[in-house]
C-alpha positions as CSV (number, residue, x, y, z in Angstrom):
1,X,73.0,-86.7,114.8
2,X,71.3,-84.6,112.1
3,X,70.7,-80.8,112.3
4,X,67.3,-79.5,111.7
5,X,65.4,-76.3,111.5
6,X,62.2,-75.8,113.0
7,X,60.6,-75.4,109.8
8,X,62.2,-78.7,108.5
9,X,61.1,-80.6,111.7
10,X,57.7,-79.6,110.5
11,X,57.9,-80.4,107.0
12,X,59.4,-83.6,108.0
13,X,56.4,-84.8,109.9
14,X,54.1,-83.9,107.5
15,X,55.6,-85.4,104.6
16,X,56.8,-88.9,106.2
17,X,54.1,-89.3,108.9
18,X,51.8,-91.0,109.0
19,X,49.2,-92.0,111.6
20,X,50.2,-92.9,115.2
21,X,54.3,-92.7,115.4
22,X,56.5,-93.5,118.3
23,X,58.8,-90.6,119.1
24,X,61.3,-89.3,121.8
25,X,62.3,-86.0,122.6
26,X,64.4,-84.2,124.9
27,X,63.4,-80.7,126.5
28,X,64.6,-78.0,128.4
29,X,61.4,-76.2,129.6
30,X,60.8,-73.6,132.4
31,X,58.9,-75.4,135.6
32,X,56.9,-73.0,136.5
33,X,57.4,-73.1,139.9
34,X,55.8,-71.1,143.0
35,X,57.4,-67.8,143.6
36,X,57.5,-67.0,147.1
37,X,60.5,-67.4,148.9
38,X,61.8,-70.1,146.3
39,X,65.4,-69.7,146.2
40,X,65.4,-71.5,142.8
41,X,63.6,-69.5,140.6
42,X,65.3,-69.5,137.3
43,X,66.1,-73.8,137.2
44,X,65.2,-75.6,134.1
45,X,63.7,-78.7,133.7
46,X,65.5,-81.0,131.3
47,X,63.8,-84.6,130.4
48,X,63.4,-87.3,127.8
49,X,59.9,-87.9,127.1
50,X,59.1,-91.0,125.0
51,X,55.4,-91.4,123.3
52,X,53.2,-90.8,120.3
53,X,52.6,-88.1,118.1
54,X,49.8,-88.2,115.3
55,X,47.4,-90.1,118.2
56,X,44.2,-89.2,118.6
57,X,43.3,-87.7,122.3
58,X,39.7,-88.1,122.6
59,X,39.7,-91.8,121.4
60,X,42.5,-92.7,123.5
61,X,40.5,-91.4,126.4
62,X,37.2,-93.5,125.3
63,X,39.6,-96.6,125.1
64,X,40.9,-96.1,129.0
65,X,37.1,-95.8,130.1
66,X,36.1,-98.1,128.1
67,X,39.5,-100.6,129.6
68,X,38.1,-99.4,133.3
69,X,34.6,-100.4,132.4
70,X,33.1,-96.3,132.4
71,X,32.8,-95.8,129.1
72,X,30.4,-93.3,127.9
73,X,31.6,-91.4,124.7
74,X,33.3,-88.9,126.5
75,X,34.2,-85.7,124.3
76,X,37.3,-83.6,124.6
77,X,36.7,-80.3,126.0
78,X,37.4,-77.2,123.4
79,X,41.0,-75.5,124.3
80,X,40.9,-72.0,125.9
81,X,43.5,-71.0,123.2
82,X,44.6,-72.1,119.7
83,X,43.5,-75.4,117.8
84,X,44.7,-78.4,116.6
85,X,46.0,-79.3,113.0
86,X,44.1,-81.7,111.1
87,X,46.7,-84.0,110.7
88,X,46.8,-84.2,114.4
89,X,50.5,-83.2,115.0
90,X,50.7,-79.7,115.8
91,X,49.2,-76.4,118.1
92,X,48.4,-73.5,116.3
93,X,48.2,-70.5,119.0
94,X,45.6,-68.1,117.6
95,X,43.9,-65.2,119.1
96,X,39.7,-65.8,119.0
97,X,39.3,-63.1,116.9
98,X,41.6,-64.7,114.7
99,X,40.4,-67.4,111.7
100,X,44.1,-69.0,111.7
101,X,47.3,-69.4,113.6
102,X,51.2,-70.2,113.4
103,X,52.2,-73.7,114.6
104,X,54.4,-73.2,117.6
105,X,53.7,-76.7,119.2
106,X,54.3,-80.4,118.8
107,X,51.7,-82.6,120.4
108,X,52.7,-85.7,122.2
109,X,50.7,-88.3,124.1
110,X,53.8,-88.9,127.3
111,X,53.8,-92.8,128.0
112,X,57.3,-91.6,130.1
113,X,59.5,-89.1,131.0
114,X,62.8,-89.9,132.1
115,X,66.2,-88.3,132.7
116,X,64.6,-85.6,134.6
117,X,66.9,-83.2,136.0
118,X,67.0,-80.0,137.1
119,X,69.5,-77.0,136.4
120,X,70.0,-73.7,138.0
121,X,73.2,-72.0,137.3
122,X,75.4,-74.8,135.7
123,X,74.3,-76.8,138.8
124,X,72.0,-79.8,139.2
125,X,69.4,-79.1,142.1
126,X,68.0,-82.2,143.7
127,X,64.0,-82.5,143.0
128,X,63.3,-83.0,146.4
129,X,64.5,-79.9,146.9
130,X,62.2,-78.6,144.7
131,X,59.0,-80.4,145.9
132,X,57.3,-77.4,147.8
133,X,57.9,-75.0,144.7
134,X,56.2,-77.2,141.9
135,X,52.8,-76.7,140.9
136,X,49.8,-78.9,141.5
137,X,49.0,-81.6,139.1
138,X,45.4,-82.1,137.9
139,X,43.8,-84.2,135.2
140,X,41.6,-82.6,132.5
141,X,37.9,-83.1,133.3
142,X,37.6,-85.3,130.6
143,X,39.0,-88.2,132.7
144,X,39.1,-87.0,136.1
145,X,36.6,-90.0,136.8
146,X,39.2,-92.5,135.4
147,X,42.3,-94.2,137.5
148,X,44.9,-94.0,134.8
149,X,45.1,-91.0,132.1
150,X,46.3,-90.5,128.8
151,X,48.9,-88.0,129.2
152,X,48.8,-85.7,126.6
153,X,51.3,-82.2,126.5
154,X,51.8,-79.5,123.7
155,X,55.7,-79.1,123.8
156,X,57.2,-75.7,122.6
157,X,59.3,-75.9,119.6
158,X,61.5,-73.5,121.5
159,X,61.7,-76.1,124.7
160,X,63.2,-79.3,122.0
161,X,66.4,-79.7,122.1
162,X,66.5,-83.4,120.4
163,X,63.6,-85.8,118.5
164,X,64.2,-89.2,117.9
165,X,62.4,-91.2,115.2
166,X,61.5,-92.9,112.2
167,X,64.8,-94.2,113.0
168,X,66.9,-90.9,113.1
169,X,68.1,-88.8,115.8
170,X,67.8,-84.8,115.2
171,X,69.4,-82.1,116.7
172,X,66.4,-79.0,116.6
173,X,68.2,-76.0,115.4
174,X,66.1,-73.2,117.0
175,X,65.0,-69.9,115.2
176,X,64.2,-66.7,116.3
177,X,61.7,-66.2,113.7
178,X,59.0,-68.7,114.2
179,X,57.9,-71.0,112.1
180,X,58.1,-68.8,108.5
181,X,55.4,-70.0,106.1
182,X,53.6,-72.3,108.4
183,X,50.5,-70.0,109.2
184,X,47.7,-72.4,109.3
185,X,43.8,-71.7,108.1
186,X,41.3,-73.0,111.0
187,X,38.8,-75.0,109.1
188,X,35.3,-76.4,110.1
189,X,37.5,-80.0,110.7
190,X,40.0,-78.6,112.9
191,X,39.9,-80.5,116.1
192,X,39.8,-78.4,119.5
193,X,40.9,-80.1,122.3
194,X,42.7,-80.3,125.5
C-alpha cells in the first residue's frame, strides 16, 4: 500500500482522472448520534464505501426519474455551504461572503457501504445497540418523489483512512494543515449542489 498526502491525493485526481471513476474508500467518521442518555457517545463509525467520483449528481438523478418513468428535468438544489469544483471531484467549504474556498472534501456517489462497524474505546459496539441514538435519514428534495436514490456524500479528507483505485491501493497520510495551495477561485461555472 502506497502512502499519500492529502495534497497528493488531490493532485492525483486531477492529473489522472478523468470523467466518471470507480473508487473505494475506507472512513472513520463521527456518527453523529443523539445525545441524551446515549451511553455511547464518542464511537466511530468505520466503513468501506465503494462508488464513483467525477459523476455528475444532477444527471444521475434525471436518469433514476427518468428509469421510474417521472422524469421532468429536475435541478439540484444550491448547497447551504461551499461549492463544487468544476471538475466535479471536490467540496470547497467557503463562507458567503467569501468568492473562494479550500477543498476539504471528496465527493462520492455511494453504490455500497460495507464493513460497517462501530468503535468506542478499542471495543466493537453492536449496531443494534446503537439504533435508538442514530439520526434520521432523509432524501434531498430533489428525489424525495423517487423509490431508489442516487446516494451522493461529501467525505472529509480528515475521515479517509484508505482509497482504492485506478488500480492502486493508498494509505491517506493526514495533515494538520489543510490542504496548502489548494484554495480554489468560485467561478460563474462552479456547480452548487447537494
Amino acid at each position: 500500500m502506497k502512502q499519500i498526502t492529502t495534497q497528493e491525493m488531490v493532485k492525483m485526481i486531477r492529473d489522472n482522472v478523468k470523467g466518471t471513476t470507480f473508487v473505494s474508500i475506507d472512513t472513520v467518521t463521527d456518527p453523529r448520534m443523539k445525545k441524551t442518555n446515549n451511553p455511547f457517545l464518542g464511537a466511530m463509525k468505520h466503513q468501506t464505501l465503494t462508488g464513483a467520483i467525477g459523476y455528475d449528481y444532477e444527471k444521475g438523478v434525471n436518469r433514476l426519474a427518468a428509469k421510474e418513468g417521472k422524469y421532468d428535468g429536475r435541478q439540484a438544489q444550491a448547497r447551504a455551504w461551499g461549492f463544487v469544483t468544476e471538475d466535479k471531484f471536490f467540496v470547497c467549504k467557503t463562507a458567503p461572503e467569501n468568492e473562494g474556498g479550500q477543498i476539504g472534501y471528496l465527493r462520492m456517489k455511494v453504490e455500497k457501504c460495507s464493513n460497517q462497524r462501530f468503535i468506542l474505546n478499542g471495543e466493537e459496539i453492536p449496531a443494534e445497540k446503537l439504533e435508538n441514538f442514530m439520526p434520521s435519514k432523509n432524501k434531498s428534495s430533489t428525489q424525495s418523489d423517487l423509490t431508489g436514490e442516487v446516494i451522493a456524500r461529501d467525505i472529509g479528507f480528515d475521515s479517509i483512512k484508505v482509497v482504492r483505485m485506478l488500480g492502486d491501493e493508498y494509505l491517506l497520510i493526514q495533515s494538520t494543515t489543510g490542504i496548502e495551495g489548494e484554495t480554489i477561485q468560485k467561478s460563474e461555472k462552479a456547480t452548487v449542489e447537494v
